[in-house]
mmCIF file of the N, C-alpha and C atoms, coordinates in Angstrom:
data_MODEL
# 
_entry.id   MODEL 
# 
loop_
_atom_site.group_PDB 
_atom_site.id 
_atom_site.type_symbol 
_atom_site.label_atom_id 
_atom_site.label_alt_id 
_atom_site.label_comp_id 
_atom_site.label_asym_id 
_atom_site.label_entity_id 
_atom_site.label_seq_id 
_atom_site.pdbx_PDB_ins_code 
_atom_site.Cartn_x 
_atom_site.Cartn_y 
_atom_site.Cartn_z 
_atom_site.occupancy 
_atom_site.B_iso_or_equiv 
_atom_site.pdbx_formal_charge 
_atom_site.auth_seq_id 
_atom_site.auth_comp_id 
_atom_site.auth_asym_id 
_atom_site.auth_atom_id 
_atom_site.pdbx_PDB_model_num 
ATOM 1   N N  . UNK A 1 1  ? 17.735  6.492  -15.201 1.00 0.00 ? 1  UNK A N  1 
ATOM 2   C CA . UNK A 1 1  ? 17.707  5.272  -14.383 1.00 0.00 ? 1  UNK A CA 1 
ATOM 3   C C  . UNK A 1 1  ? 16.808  5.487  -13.160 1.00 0.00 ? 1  UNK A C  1 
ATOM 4   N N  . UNK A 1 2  ? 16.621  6.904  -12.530 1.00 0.00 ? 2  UNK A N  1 
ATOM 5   C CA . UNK A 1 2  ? 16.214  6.577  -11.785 1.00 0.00 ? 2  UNK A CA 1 
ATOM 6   C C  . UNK A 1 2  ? 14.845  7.102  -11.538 1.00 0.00 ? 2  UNK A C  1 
ATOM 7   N N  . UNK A 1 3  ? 14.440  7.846  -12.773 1.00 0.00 ? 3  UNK A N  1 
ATOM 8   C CA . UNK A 1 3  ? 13.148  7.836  -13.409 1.00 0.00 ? 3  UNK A CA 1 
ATOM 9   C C  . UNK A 1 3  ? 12.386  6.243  -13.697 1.00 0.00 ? 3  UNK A C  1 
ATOM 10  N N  . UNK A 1 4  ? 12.920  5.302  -14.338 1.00 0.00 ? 4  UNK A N  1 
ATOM 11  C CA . UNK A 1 4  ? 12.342  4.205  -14.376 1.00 0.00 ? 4  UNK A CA 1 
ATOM 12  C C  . UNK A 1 4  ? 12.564  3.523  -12.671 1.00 0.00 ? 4  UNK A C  1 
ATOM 13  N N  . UNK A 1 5  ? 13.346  3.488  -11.714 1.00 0.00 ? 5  UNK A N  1 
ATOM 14  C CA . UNK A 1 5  ? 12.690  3.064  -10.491 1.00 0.00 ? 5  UNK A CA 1 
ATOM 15  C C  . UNK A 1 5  ? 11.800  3.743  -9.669  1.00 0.00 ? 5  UNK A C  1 
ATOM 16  N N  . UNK A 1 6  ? 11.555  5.015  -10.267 1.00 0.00 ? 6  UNK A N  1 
ATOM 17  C CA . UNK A 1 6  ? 10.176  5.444  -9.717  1.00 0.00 ? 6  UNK A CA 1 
ATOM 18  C C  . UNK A 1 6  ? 9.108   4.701  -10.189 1.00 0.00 ? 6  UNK A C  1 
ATOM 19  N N  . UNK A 1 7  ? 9.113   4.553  -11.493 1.00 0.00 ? 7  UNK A N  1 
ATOM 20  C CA . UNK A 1 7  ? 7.961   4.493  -12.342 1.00 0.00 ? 7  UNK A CA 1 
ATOM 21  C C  . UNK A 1 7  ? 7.788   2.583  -11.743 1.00 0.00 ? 7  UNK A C  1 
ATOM 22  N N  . UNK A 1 8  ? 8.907   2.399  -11.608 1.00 0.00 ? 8  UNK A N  1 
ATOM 23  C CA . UNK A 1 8  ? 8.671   0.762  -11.379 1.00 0.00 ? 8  UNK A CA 1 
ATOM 24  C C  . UNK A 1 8  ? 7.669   0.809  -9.995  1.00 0.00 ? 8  UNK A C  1 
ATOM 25  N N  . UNK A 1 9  ? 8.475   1.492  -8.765  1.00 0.00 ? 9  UNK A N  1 
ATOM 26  C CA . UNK A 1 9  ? 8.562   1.448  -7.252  1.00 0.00 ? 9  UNK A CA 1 
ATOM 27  C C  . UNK A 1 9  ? 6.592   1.968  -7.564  1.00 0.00 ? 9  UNK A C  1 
ATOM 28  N N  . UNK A 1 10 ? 6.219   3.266  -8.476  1.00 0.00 ? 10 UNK A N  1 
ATOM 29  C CA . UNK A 1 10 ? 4.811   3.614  -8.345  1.00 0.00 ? 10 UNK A CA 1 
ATOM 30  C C  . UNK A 1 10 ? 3.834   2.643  -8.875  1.00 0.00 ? 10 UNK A C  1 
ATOM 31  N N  . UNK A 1 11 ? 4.072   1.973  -9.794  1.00 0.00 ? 11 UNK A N  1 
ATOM 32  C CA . UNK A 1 11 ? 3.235   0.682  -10.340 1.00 0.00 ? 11 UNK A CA 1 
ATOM 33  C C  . UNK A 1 11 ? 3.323   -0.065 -9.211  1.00 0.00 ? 11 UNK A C  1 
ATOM 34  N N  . UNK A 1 12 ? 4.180   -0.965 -8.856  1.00 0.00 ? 12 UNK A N  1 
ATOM 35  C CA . UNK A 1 12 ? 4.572   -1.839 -7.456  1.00 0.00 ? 12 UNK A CA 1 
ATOM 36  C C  . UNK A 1 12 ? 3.153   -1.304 -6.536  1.00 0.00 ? 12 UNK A C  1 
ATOM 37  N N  . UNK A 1 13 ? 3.451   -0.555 -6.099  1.00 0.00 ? 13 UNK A N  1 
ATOM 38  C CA . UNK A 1 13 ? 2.350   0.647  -5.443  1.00 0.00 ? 13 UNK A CA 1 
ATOM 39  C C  . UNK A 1 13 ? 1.174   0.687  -5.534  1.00 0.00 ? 13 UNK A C  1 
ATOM 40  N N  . UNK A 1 14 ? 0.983   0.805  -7.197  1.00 0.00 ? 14 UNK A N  1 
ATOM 41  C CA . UNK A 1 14 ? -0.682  1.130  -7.859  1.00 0.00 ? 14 UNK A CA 1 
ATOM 42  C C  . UNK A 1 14 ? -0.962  -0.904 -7.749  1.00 0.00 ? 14 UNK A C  1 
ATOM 43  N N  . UNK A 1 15 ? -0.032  -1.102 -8.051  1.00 0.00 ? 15 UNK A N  1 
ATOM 44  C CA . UNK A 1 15 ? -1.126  -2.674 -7.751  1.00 0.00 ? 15 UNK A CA 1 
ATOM 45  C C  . UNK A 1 15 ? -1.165  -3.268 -6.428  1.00 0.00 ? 15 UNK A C  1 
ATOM 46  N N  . UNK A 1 16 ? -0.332  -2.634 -5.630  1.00 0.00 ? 16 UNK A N  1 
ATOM 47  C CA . UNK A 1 16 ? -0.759  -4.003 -4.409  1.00 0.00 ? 16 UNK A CA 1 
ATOM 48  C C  . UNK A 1 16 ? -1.831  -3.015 -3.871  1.00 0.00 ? 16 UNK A C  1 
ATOM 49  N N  . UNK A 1 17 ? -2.293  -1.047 -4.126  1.00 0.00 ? 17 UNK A N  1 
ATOM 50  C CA . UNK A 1 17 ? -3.584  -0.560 -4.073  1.00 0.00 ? 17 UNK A CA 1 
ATOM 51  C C  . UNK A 1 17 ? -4.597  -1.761 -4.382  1.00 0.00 ? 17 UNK A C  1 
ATOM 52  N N  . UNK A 1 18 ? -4.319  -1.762 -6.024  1.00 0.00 ? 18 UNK A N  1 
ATOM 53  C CA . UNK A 1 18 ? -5.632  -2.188 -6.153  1.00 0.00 ? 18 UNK A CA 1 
ATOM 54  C C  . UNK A 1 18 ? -5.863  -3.466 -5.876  1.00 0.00 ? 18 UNK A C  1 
ATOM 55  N N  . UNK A 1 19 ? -4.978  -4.654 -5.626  1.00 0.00 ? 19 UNK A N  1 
ATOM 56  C CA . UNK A 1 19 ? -5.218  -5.797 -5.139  1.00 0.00 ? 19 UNK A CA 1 
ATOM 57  C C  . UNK A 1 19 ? -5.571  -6.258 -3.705  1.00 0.00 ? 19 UNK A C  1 
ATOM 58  N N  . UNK A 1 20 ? -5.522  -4.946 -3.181  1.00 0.00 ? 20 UNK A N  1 
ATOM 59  C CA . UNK A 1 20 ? -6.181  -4.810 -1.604  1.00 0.00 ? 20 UNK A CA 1 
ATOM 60  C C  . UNK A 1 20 ? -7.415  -4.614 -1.702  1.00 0.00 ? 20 UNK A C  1 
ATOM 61  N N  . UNK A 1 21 ? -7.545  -3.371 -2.905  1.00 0.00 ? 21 UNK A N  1 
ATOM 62  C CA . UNK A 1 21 ? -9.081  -2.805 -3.032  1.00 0.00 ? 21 UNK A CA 1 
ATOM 63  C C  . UNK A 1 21 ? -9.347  -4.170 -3.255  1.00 0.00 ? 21 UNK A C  1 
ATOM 64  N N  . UNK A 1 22 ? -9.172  -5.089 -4.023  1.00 0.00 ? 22 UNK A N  1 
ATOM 65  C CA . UNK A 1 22 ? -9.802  -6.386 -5.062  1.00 0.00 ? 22 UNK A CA 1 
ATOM 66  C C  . UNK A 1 22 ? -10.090 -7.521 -3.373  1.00 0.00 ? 22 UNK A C  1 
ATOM 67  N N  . UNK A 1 23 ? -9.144  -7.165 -2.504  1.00 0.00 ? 23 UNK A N  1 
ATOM 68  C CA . UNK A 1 23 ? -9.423  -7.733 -1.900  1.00 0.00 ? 23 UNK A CA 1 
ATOM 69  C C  . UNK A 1 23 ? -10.692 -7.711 -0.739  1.00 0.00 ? 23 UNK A C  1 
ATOM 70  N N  . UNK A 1 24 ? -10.967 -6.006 -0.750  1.00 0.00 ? 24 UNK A N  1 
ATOM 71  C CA . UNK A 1 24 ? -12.164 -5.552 0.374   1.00 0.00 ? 24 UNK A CA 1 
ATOM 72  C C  . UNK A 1 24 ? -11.444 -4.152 1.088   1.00 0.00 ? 24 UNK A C  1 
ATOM 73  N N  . UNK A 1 25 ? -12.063 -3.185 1.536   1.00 0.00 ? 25 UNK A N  1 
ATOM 74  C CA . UNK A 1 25 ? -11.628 -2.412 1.984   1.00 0.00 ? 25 UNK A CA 1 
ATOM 75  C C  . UNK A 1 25 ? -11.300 -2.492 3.644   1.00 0.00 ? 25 UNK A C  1 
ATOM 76  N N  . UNK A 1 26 ? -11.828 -3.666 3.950   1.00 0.00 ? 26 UNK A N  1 
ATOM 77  C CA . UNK A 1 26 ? -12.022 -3.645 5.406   1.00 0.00 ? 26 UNK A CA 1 
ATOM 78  C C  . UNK A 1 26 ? -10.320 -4.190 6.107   1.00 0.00 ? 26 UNK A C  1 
ATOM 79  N N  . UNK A 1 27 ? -9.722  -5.137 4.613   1.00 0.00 ? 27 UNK A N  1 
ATOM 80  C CA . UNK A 1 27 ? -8.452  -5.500 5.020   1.00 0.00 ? 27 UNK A CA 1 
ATOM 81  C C  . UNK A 1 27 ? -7.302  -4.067 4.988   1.00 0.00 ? 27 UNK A C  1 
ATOM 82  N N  . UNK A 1 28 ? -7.550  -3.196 4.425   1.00 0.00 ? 28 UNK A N  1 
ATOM 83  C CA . UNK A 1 28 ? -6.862  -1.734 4.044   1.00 0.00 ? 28 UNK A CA 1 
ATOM 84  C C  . UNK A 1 28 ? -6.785  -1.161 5.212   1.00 0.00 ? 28 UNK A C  1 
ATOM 85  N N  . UNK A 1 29 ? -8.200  -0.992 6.230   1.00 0.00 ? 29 UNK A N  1 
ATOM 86  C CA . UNK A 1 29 ? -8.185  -0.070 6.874   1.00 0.00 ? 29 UNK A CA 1 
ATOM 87  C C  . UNK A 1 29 ? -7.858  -1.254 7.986   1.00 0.00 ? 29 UNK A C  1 
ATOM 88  N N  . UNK A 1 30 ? -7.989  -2.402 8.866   1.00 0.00 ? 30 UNK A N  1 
ATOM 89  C CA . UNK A 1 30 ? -7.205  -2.816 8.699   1.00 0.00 ? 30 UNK A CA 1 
ATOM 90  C C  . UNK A 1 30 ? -5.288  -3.323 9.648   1.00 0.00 ? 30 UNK A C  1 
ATOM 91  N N  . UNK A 1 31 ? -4.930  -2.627 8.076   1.00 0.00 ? 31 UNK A N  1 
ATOM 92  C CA . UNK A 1 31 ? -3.686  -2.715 8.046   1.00 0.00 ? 31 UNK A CA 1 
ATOM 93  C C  . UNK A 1 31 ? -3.411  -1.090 8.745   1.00 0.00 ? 31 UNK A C  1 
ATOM 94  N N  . UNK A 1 32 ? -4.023  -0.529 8.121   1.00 0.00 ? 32 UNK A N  1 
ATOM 95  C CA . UNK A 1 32 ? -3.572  1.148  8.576   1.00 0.00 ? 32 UNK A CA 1 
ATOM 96  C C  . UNK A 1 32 ? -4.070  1.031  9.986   1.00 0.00 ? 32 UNK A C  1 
ATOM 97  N N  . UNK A 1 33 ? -4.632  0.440  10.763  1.00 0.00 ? 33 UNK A N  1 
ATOM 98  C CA . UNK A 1 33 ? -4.905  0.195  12.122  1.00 0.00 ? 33 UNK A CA 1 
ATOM 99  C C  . UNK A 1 33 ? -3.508  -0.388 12.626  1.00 0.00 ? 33 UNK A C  1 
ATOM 100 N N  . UNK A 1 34 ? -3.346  -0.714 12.154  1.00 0.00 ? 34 UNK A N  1 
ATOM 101 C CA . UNK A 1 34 ? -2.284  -1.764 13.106  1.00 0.00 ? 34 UNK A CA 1 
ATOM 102 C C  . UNK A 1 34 ? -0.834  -0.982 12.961  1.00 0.00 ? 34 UNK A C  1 
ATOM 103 N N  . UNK A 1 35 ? -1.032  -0.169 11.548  1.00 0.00 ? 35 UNK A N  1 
ATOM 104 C CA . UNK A 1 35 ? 0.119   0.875  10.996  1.00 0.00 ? 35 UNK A CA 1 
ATOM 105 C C  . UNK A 1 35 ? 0.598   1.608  12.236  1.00 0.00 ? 35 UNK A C  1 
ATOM 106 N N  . UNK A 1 36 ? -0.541  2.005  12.396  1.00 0.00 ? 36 UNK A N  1 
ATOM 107 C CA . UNK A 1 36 ? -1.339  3.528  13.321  1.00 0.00 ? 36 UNK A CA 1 
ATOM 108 C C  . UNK A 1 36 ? -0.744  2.724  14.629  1.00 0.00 ? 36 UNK A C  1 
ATOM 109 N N  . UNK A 1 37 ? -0.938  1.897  15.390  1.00 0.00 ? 37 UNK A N  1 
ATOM 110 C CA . UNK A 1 37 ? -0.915  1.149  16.462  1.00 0.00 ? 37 UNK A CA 1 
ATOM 111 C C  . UNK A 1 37 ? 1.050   1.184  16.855  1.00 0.00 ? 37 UNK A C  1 
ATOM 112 N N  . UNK A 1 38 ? 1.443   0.542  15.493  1.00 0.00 ? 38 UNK A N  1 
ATOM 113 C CA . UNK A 1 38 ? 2.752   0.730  15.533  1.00 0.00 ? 38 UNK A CA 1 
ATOM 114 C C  . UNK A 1 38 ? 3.457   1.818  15.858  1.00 0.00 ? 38 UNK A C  1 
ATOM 115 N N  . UNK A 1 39 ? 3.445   2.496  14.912  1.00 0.00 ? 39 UNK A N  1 
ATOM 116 C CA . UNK A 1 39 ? 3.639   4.490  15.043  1.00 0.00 ? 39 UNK A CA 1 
ATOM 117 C C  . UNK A 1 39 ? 3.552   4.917  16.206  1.00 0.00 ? 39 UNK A C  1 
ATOM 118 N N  . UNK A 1 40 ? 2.529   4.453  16.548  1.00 0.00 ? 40 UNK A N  1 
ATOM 119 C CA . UNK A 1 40 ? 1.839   4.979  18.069  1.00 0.00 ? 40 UNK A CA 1 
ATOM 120 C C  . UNK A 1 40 ? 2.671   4.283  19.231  1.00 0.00 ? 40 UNK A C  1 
ATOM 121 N N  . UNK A 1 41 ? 3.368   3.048  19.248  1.00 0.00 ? 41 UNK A N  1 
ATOM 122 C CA . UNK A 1 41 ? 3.920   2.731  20.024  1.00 0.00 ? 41 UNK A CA 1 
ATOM 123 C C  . UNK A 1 41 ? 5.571   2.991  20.103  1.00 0.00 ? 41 UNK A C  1 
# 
């Protein structure tokens, strides 16, 4: 069971990757700016 919610949780994962990539890299980095910003505060 909890082999398949990995496998679910890593797909979940691998696509909103690549639907960011699909979207531009500039929205990726971004998000990890603002990630970073958070963290940081």
């Amino acid at each position: 069971m909890k082999r398949t919610q990995t496998a679910l949780a890593g797909s979940t994962l691998y696509t909103a990757i690549e639907f960011h990539t699909t979207m531009g890299k500039r929205s990726i980095s971004r998000v990890l700016l603002v990630q970073q910003q958070l963290s940081g505060e």
